[in-house]
C-alpha positions, 0 to 999 in steps of 0.5 A, a space after each residue: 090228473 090228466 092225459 099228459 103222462 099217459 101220451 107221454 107212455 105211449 110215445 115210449 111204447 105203452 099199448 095199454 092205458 089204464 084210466 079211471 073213469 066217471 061221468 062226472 067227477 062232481 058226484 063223488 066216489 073213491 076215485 072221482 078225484 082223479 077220474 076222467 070225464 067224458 072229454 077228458 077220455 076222448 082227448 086221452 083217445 085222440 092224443 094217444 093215438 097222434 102220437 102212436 101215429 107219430 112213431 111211425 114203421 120201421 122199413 128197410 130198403 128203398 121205399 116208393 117214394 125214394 125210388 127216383 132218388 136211389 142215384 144219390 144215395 150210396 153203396 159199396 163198389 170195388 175199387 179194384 178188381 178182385 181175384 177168387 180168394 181174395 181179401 175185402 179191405 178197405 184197398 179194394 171197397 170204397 163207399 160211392 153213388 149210386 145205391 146199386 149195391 150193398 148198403 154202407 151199413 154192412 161195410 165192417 160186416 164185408 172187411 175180411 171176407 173173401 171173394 167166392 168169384 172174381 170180379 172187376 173194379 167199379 162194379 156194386 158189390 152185392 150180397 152173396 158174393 163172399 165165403 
């Protein structure tokens, strides 16, 4: 009986509900027990969808509302400068404000690739610039 438990399936991901429905649980039937009325079903719309709203979307990257705020956030820069054929390690990549470069979240990713070019200490360290 109910709405709970199916909004509570819909925060886990459930896109589809099954309910049984009746105008009035009053007049009997097979299923009126546990049927839901009119007001019941709309609850069950209006909460369902709250907390569908409520898991939100996933977007990666910056969004439009963090644009002024990119200063603080951090990204991987050469600490040292680097030869062709060289080595990333945690000797020459540090983890610093601001975010102009590759995401901290790619830094085991980066560790023990090389350098397709040579470049200067202090600079971001972009995508694409390892083999």
């Amino acid at each position: 009986m109910g709405t709970g438990v199916s909004v509570a399936a819909v925060a886990l991901g459930a896109r589809v509900i099954e309910k049984h429905f009746t105008l009035r649980r009053a007049d009997g039937g097979v299923d009126s027990a546990f049927s839901l009325e009119p007001e019941e079903l709309k609850a069950l719309v209006v909460e369902s969808e709250r907390a569908f709203l409520a898991l939100g979307k996933v977007f990666y990257g910056i969004q439009k509302a963090e644009e002024k705020s990119v200063l603080y956030k951090r990204s991987i820069y050469l600490s040292k400068d680097i030869k062709k054929g060289e080595t990333f390690s945690t000797d020459n990549l540090r983890i610093i404000r601001p975010a102009l470069g590759l995401a901290p979240k790619y830094w085991e990713d980066v560790l023990g690739k090389i350098a397709k070019e040579d470049l200067k200490a202090g600079t971001p360290l972009m995508m694409g610039t390892w083999e």
